[in-house]
DSSP file (Angstrom, degrees, kcal/mol; ACC not computed):
  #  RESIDUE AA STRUCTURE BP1 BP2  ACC     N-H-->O    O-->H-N    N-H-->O    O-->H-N    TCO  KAPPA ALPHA  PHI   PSI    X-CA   Y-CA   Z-CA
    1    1 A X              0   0    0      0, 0.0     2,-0.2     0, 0.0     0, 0.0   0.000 360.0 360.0 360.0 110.7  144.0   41.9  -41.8
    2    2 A X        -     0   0    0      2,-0.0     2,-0.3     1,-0.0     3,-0.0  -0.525 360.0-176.6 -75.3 155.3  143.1   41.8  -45.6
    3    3 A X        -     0   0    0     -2,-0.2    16,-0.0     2,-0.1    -1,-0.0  -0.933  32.5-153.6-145.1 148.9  141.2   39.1  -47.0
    4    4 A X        +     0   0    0     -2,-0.3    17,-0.2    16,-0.0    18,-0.2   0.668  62.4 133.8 -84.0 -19.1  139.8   38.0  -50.9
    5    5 A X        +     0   0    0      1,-0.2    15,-0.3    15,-0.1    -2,-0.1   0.214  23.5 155.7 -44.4 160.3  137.3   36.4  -48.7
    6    6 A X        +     0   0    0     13,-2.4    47,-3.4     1,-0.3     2,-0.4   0.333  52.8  60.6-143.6   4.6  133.5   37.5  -50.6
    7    7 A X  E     -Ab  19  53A   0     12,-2.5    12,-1.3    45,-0.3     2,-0.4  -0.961  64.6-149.5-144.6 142.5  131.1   34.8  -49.5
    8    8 A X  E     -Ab  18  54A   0     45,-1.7    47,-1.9    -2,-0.4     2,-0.4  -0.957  11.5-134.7-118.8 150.9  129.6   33.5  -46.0
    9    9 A X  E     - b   0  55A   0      8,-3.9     7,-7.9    -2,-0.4     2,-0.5  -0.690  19.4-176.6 -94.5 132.8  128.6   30.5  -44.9
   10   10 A X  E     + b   0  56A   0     45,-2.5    47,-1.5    -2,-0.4     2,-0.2  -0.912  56.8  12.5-130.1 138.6  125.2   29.7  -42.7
   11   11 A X  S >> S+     0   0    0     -2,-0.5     3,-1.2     1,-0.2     4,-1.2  -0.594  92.5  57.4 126.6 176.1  124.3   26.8  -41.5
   12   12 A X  T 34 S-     0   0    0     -2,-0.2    -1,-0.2     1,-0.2     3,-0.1  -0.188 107.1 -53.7  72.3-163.1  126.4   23.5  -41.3
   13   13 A X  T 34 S+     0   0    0      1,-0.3    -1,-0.2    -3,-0.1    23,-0.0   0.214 139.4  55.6-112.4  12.8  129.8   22.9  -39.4
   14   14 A X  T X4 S+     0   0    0     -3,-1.2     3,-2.1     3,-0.1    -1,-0.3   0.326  82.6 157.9-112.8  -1.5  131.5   26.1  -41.5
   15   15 A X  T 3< S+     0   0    0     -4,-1.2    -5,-0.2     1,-0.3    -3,-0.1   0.018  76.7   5.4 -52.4 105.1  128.2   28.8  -40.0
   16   16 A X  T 3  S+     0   0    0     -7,-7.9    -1,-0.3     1,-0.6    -6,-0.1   0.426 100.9 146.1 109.1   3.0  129.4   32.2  -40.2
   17   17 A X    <   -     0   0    0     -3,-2.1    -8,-3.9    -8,-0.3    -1,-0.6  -0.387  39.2-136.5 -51.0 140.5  132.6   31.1  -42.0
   18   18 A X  E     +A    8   0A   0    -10,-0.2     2,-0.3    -2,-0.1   -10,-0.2  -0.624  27.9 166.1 -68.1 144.4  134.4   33.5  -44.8
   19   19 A X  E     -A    7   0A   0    -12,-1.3   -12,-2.5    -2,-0.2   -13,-2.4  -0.886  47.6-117.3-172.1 170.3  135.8   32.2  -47.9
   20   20 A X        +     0   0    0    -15,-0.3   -15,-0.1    -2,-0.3     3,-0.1  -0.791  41.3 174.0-112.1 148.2  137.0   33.5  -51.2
   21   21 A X    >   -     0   0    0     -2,-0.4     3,-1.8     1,-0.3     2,-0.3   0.379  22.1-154.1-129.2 -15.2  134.2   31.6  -53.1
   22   22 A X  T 3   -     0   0    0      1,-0.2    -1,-0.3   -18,-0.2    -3,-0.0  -0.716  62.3 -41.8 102.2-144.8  135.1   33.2  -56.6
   23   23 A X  T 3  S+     0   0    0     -2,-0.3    -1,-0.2    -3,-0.1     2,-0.1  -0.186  99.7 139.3-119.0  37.9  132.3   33.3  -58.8
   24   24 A X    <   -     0   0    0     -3,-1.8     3,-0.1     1,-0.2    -3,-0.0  -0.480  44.3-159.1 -80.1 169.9  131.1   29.5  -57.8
   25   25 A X  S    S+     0   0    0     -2,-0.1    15,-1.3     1,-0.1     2,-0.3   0.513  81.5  36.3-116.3 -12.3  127.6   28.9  -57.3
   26   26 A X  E     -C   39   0A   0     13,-0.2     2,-0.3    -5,-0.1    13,-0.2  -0.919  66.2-173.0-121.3 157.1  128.5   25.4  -54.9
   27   27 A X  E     -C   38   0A   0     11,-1.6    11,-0.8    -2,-0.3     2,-0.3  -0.813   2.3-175.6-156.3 131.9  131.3   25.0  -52.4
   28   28 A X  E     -C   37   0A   0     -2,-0.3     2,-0.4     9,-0.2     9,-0.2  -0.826  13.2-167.0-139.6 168.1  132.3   22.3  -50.7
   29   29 A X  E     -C   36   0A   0      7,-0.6     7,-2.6    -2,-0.3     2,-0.5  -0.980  22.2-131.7-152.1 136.7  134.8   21.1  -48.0
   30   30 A X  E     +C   35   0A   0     -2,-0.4     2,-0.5     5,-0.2     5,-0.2  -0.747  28.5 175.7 -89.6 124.0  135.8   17.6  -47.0
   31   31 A X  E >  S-C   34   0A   0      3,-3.3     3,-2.8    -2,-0.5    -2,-0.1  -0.935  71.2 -24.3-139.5 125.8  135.7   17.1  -43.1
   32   32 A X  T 3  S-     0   0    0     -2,-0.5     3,-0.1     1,-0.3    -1,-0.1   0.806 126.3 -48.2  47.9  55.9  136.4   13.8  -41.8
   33   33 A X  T 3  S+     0   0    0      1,-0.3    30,-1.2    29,-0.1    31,-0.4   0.569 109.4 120.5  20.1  47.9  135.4   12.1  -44.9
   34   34 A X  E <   -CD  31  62A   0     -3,-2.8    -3,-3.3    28,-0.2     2,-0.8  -0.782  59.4-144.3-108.3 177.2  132.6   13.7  -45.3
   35   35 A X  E     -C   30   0A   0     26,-2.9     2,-1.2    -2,-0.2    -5,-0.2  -0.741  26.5-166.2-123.5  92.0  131.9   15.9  -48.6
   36   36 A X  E     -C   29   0A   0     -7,-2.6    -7,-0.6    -2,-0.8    24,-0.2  -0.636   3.1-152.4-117.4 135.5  129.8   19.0  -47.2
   37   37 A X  E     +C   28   0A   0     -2,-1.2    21,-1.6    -9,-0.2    22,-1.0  -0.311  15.5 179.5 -78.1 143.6  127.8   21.4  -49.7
   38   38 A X  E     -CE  27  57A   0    -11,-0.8   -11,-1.6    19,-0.3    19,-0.3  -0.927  20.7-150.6-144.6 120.5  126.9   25.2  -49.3
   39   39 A X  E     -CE  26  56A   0     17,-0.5    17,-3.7    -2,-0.3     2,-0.2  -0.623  20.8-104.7-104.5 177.2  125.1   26.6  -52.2
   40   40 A X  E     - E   0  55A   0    -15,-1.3     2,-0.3    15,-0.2    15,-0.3  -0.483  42.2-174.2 -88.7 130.4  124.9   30.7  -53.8
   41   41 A X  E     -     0   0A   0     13,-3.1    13,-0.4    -2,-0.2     0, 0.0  -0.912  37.9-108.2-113.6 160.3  121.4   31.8  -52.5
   42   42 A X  E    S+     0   0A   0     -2,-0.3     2,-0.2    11,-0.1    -2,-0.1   0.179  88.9 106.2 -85.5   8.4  120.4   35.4  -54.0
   43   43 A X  E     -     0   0A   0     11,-0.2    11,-0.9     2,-0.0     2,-0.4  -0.427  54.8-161.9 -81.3 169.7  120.9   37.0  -50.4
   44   44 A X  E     - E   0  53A   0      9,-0.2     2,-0.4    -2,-0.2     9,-0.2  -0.915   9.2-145.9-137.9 147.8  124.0   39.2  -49.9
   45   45 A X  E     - E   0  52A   0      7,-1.3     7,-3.4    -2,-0.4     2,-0.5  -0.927   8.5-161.1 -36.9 102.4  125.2   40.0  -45.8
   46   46 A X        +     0   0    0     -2,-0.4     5,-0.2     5,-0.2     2,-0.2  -0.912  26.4 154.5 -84.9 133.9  126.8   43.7  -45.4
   47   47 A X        +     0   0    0     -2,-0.5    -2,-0.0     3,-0.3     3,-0.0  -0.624  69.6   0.5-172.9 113.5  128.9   43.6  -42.0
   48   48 A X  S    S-     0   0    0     -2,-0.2     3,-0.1     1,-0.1    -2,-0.0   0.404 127.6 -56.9 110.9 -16.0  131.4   45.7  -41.6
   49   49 A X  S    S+     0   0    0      1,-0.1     2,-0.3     0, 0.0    -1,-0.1   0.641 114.6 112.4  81.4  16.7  131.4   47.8  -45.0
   50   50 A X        -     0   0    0     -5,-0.1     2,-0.5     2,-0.0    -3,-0.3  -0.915  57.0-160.5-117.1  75.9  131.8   44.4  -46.6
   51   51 A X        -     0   0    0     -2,-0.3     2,-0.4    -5,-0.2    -5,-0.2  -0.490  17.2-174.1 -86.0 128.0  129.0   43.0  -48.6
   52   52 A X  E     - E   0  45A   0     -7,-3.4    -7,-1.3    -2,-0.5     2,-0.3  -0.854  26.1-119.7-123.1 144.5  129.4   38.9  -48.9
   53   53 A X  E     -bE   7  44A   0    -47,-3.4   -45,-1.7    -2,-0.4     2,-0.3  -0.759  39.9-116.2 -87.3 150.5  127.2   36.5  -51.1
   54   54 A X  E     -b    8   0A   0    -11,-0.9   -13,-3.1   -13,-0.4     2,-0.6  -0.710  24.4-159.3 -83.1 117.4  125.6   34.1  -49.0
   55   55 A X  E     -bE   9  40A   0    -47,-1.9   -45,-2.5    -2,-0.3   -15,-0.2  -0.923   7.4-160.7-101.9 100.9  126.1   30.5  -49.0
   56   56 A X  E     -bE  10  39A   0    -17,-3.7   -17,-0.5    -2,-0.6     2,-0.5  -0.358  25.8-105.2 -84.7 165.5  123.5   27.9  -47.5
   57   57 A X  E     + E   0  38A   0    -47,-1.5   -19,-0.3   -19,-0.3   -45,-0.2  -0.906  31.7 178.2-108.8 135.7  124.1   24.6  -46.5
   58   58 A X        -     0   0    0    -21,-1.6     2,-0.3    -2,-0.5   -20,-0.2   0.302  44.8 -65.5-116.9   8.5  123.0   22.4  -48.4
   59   59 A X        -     0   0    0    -22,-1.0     2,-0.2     2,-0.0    -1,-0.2  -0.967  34.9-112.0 156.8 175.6  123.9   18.9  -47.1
   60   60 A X        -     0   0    0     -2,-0.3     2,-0.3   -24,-0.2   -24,-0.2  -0.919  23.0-158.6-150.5 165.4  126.9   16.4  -46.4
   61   61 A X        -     0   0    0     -2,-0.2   -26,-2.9     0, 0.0     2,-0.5  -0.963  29.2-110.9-123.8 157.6  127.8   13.0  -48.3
   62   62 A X  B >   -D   34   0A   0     -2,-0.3     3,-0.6   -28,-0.2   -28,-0.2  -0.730  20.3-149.5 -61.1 113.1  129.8   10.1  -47.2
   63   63 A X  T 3  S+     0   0    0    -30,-1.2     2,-0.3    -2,-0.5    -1,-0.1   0.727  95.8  35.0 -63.5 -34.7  133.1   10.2  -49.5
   64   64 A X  T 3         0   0    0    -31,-0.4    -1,-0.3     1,-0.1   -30,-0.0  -0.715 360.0 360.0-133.0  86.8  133.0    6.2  -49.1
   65   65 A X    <         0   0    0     -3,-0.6    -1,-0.1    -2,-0.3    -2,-0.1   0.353 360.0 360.0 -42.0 360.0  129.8    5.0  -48.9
């Protein structure tokens, strides 16, 4: 299967998720109305013959406080 994906996520309720992250430096994903953040950190992951920028997690907020 091909994929755009470039970036993985660790940490959080996405760890070890793929995603096309583009050239953002935050990404974030709504899960049950909450708003949670994974930011660019300067590591890179090779696995596979696939080198992916790395994305921490960085947090959640409440969408309606």
């Amino acid at each position: 299967m091909v994929t755009d994906d470039n970036a993985v996520l660790i940490g959080g309720p996405r760890d070890g998720a793929t995603v096309n992250a583009g050239d953002a430096v935050v990404v974030e994903f709504e899960i049950d109305e909450l708003l949670y953040r994974y930011t660019l950190s300067r590591r890179r992951l090779t696995t596979g013959g696939h080198a992916y920028l790395v994305f921490d997690y960085d947090g959640e907020t409440a969408l309606n406080p």
